[in-house]
C-alpha positions as CSV (number, residue, x, y, z in Angstrom):
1,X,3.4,-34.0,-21.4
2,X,-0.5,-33.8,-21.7
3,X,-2.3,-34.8,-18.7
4,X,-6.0,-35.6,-19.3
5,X,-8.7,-34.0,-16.4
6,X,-10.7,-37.1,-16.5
7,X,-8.1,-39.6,-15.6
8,X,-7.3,-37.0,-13.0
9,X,-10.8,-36.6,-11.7
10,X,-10.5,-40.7,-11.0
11,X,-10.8,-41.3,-7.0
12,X,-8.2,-44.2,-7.1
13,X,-4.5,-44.0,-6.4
14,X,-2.6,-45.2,-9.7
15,X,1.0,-45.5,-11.2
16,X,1.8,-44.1,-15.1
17,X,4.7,-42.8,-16.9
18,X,3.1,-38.8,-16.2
19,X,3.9,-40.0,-12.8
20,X,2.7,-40.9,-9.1
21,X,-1.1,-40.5,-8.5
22,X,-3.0,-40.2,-5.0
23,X,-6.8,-39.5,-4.4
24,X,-6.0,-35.8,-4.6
25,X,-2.9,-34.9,-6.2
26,X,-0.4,-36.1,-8.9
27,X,3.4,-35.9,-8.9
28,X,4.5,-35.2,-12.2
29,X,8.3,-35.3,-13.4
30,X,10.7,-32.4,-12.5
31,X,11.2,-29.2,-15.6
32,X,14.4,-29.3,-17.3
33,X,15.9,-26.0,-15.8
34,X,14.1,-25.5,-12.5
35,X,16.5,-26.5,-10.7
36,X,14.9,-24.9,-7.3
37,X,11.7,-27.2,-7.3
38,X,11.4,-30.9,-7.1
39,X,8.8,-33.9,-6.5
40,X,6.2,-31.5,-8.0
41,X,2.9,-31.9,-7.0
42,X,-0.7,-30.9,-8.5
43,X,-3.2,-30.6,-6.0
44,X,-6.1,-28.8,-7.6
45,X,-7.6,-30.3,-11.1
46,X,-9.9,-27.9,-13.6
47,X,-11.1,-24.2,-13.0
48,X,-9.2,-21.0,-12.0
49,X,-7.3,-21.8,-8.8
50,X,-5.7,-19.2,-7.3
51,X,-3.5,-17.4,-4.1
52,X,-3.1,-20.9,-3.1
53,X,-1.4,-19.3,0.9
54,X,-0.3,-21.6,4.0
55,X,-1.6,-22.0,7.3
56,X,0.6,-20.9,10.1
57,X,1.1,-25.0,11.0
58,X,1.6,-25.6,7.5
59,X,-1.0,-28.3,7.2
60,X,-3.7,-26.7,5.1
61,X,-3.7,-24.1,2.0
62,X,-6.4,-21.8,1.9
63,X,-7.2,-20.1,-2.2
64,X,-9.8,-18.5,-4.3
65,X,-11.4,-20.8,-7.0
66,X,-13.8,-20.1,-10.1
67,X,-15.3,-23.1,-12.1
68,X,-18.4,-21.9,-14.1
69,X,-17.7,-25.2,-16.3
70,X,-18.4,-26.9,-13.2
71,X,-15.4,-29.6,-13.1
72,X,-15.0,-29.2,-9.6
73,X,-15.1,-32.0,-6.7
74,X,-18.4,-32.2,-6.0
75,X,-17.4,-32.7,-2.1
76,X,-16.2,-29.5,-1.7
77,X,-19.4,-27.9,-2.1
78,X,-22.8,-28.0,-0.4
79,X,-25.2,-27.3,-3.3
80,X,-26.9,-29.9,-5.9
81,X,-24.2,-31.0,-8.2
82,X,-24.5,-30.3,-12.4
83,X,-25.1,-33.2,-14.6
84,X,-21.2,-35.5,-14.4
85,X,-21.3,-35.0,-10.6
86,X,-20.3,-31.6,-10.3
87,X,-21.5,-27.8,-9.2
88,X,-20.3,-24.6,-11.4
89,X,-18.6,-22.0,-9.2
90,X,-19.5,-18.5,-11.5
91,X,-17.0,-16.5,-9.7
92,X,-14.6,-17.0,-7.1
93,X,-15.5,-18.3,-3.4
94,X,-12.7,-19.2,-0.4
95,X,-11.8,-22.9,-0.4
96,X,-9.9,-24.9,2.1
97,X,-7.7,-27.9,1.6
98,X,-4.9,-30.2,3.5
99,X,-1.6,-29.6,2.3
100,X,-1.6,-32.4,0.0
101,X,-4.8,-31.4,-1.9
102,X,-7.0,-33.7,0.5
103,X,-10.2,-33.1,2.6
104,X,-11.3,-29.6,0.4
105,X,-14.2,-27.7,1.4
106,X,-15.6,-24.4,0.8
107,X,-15.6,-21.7,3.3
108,X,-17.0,-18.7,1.8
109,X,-20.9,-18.3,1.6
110,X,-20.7,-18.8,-2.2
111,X,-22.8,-15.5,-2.5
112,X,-20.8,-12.8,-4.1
113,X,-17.6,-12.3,-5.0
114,X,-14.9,-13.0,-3.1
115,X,-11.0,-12.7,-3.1
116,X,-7.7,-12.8,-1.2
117,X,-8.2,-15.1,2.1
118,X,-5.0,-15.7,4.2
119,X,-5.3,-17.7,7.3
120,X,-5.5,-15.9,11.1
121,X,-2.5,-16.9,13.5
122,X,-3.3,-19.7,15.5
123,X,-5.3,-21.1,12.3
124,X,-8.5,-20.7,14.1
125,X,-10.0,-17.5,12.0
126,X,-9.7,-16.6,8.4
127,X,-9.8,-13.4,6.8
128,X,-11.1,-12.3,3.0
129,X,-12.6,-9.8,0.5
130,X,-15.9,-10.2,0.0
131,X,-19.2,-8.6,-2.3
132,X,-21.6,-10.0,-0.8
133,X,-22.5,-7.2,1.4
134,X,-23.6,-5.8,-2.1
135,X,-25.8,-9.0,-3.5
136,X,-25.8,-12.5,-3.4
137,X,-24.7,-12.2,-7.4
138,X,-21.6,-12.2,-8.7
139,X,-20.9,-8.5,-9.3
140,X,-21.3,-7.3,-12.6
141,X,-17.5,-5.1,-13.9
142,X,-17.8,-1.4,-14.5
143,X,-20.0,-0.5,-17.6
144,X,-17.2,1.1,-20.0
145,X,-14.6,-1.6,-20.4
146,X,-11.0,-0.3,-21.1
147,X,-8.8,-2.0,-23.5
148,X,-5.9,-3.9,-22.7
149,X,-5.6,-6.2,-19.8
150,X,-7.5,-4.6,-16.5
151,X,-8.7,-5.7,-12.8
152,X,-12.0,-4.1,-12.1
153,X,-12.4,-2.8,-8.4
154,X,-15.5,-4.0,-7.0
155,X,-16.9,-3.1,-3.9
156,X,-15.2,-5.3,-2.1
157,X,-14.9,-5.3,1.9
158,X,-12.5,-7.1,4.2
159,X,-13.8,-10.2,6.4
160,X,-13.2,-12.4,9.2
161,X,-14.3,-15.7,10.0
162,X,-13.5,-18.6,11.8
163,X,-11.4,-21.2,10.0
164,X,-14.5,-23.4,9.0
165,X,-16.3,-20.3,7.4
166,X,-19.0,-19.5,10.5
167,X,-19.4,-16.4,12.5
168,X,-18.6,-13.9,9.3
169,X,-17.9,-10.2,10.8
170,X,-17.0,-7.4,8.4
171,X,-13.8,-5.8,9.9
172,X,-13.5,-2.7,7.6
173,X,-15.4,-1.3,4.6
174,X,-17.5,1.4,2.6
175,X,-18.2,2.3,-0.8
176,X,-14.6,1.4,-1.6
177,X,-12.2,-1.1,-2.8
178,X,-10.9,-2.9,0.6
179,X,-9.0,-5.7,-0.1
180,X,-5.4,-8.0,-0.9
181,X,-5.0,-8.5,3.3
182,X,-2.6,-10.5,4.5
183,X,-1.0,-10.8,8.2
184,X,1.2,-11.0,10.3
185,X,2.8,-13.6,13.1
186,X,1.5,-11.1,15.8
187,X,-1.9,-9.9,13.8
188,X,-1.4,-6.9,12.7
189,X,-3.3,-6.9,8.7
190,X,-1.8,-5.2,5.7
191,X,-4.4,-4.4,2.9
192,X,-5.2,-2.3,-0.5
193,X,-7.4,0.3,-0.3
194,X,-9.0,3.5,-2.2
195,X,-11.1,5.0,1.0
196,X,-9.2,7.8,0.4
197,X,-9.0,8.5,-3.4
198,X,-5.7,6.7,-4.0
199,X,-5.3,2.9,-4.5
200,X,-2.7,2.6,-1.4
201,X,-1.6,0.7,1.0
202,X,-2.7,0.4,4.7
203,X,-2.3,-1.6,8.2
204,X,-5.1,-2.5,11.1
205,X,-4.9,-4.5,13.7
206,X,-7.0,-8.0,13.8
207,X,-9.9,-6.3,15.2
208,X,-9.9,-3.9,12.2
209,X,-8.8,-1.0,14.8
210,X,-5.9,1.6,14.5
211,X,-6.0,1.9,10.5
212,X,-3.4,3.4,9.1
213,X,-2.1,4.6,5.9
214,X,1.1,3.8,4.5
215,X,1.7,4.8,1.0
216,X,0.9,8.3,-0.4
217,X,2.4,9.0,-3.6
218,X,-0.4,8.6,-6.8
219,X,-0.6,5.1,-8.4
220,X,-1.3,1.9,-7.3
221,X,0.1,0.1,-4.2
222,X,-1.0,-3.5,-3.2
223,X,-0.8,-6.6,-2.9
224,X,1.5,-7.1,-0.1
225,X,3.2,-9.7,2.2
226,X,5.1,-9.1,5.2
227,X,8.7,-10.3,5.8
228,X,9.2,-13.7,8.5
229,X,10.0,-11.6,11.5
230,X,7.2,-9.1,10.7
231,X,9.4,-5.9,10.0
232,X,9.5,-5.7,6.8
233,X,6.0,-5.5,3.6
234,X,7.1,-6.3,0.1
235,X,4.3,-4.9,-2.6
236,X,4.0,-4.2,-5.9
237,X,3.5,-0.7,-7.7
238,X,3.0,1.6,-10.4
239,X,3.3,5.0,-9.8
240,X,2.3,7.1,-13.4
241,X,4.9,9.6,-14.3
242,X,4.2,10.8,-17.4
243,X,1.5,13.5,-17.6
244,X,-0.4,11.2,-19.9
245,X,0.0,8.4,-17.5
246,X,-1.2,10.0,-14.9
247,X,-4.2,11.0,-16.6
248,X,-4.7,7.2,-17.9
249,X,-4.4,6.2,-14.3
250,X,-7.1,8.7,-12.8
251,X,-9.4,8.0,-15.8
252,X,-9.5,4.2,-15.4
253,X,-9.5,4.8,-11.1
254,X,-12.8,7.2,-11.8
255,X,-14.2,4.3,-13.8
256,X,-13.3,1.3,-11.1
257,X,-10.6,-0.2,-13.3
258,X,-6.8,-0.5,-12.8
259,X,-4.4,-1.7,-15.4
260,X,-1.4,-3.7,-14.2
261,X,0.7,-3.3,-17.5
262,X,3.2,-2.2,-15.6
263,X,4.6,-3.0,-12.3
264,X,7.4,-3.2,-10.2
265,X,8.6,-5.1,-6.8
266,X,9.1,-2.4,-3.5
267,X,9.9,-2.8,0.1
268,X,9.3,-0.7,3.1
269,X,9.6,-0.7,6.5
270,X,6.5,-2.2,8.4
271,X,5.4,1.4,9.8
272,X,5.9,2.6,5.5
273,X,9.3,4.5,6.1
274,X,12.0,3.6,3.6
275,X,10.0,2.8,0.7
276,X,12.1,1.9,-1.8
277,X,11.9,-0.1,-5.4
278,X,13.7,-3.7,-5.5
279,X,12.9,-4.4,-9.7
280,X,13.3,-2.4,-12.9
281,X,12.8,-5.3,-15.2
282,X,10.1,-3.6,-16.9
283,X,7.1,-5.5,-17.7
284,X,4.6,-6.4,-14.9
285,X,6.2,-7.9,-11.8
286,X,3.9,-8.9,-9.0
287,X,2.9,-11.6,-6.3
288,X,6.2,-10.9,-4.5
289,X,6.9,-13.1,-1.1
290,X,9.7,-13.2,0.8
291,X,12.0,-16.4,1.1
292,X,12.6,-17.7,4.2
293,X,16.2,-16.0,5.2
294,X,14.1,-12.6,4.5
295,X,17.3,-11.2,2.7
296,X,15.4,-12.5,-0.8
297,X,12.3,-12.2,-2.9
298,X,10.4,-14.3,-5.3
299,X,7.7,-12.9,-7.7
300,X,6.3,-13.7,-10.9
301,X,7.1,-10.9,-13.6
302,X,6.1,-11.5,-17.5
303,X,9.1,-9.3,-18.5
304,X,10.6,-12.2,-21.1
305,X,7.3,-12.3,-22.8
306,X,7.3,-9.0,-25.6
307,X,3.1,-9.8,-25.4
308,X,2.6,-9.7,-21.9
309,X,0.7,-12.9,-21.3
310,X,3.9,-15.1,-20.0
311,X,5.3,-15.3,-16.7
312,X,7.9,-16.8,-15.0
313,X,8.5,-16.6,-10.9
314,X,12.2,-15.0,-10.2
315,X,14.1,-14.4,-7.1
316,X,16.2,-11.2,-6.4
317,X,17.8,-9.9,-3.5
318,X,16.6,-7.0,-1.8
319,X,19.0,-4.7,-2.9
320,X,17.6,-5.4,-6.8
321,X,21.0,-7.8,-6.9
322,X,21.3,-11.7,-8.3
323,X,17.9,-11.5,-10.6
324,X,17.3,-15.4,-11.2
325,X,14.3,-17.5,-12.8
326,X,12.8,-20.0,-11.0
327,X,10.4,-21.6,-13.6
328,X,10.9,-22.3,-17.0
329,X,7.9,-23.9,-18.4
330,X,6.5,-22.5,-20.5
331,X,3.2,-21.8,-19.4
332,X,1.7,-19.4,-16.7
333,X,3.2,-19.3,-13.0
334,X,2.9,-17.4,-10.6
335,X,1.1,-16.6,-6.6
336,X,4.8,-18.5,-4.8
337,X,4.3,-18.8,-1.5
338,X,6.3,-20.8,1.0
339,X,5.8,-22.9,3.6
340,X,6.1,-21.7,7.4
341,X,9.2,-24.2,7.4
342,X,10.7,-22.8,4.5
343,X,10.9,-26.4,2.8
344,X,8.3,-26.4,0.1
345,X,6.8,-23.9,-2.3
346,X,2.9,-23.2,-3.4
347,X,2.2,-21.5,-6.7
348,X,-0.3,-21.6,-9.3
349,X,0.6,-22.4,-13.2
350,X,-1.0,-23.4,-16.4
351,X,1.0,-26.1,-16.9
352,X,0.4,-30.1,-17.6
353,X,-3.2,-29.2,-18.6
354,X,-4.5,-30.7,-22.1
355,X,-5.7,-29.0,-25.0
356,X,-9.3,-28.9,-24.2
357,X,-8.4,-26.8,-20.9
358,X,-5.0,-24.9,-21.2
359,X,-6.9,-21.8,-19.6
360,X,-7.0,-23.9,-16.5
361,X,-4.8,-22.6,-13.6
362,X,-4.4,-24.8,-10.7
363,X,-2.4,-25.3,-7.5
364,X,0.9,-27.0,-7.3
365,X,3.3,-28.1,-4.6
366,X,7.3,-28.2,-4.8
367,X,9.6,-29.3,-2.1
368,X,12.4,-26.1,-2.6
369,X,15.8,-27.1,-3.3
370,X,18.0,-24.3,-1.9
């Protein structure tokens, strides 16, 4: 079904066959096949939406968004809108929204680059990656761009601010790569770093005191969640093997790139003992979160797709058992996150966009059928 943007950009709640429209979100009709999510929700409309993550209450979602079109809300920004009513977002800045897509707002300082936010406990303080400790520019990638698909690592440094955006301190940094944080239920933040020649995995508390390293072995470690009762950080990796991977791996490191071609879902104890891979699918698995009972996982992996580009979110059990697909359309999903209560699932998928912007990636909500 092909959804146009401007119909959705219309402030007025309406009824059509595509579905159930509010002032801020549509409900569109449930995928043949997913039989886990139902009364989907879009939220966001136009751009590059992404880590869409839950306050501890459950009432808001914080993400990262980049619009340089400029189709964007023009509420959710304090700057002069474009010509249509809207403001370009060049690269990506921290955005706050109710749960239902309602009341959005901007957080970040819209200078730099920025990446990763996850809400504080309490709700009351965020934390996220920022550049703009560097310039008030969007940082420019590396110089000598590998081939394939690649992340550049900017200079990125972790933040904290309170929930409305004010009162930004830096709680760790340097001329490194320092962030992917999330947290805990008692504080304590997990994060990717290459302070120390490796892209690995570490802990501080909320403060940014008491850092500590956690992976060691060469590769890349990252982007990590821990499990509900805080024990427990699922990541994804790829460690290089091969002489020639290693050497591909150092080579693209020395030149601030990393290439996620392939990747796998691991577990470890919080404190890093036990570390232990969960997937061999092959492909690139990543994005893994843990389901509510803390016995599962759910990540997105493009291991169906022989180019790369498609992926699907999955749930296995932590032993690597009872692999099953959660999405089936067949567009791009992936960033699953649930709710504090466990009843409804955030993510971030190409679907329902039209022709003109199938690039688009924006938030949706599911209620999770278990």
């Amino acid at each position: 079904m092909k959804i146009s943007l401007t119909l959705l950009a219309a402030f007025a709640a309406v009824t059509t066959a595509g579905g159930c429209r509010s002032a801020a979100w549509i409900q569109h009709p449930d995928t043949p096949g997913e039989r886990h999510l139902t009364n989907v929700r879009q939220i966001t409309f136009g751009g590059d939406n992404a880590e869409a993550y839950w306050s501890w209450s459950g009432d808001e979602l914080i993400f990262q968004a980049s619009d340089p079109r400029g189709t964007r809300r023009k509420h959710a920004i304090d700057a002069e809108p474009a010509p249509g009513g809207t403001v370009p977002i060049p690269c990506d800045q921290i955005f706050v929204m109710s749960a239902d897509g309602h009341d959005e707002r901007m957080v970040s300082s819209g200078k730099g680059r920025t990446t990763c936010p996850y809400f504080m406990p309490g709700d009351r303080e965020i934390v996220y990656a920022s550049t703009h400790h560097v310039g008030d520019d969007c940082p420019k990638p590396p110089v000598a761009v590998p081939g394939g698909y690649t992340w550049p690592l900017f200079d990125y440094d972790v933040y904290i601010a309170k929930a409305d955006g004010t009162d930004v301190r830096r709680l760790i940094g340097g001329p490194s790569y320092d962030a992917e944080a999330t947290v805990a239920h008692d504080g304590k933040i997990v994060f990717t770093s290459d302070r120390e020649g490796d892209l690995d995995l570490y802990t501080m508390d909320a403060d940014g005191s008491n850092v500590t390293r956690l992976t060691n072995t060469l590769g890349y470690d990252g982007g990590a969640f821990f499990s509900p009762d805080g024990t427990k950080i699922v990541y994804r990796a790829n460690h290089p093997e091969t002489p020639q991977d290693v050497a591909d791996y150092k080579r693209l490191l020395a030149g601030r790139w990393v290439q996620p071609g392939k990747m796998a879902i691991w577990v470890m104890n919080r404190d890093g003992s036990d570390q232990h891979q969960v997937t061999n699918v092959g492909g690139s698995s990543f994005a893994p979160y843990f389901l509510p009972d803390g016995n599962r996982i759910i990540f997105a992996s493009n291991f169906e797709d022989d180019r790369g580009w498609k992926f699907d979110l999955f749930m296995v059990n932590l032993d690597g058992t009872g692999l099953e697909k959660v999405t089936t359309a067949p567009e791009f999903d992936s960033f699953p996150m649930f709710s504090p209560d466990g009843k409804q699932l955030v993510w971030e998928s190409n679907r329902f966009n039209d022709d003109k912007h199938k690039r688009d990636t924006n938030v949706f909500v599911a209620d999770w059928v278990e």
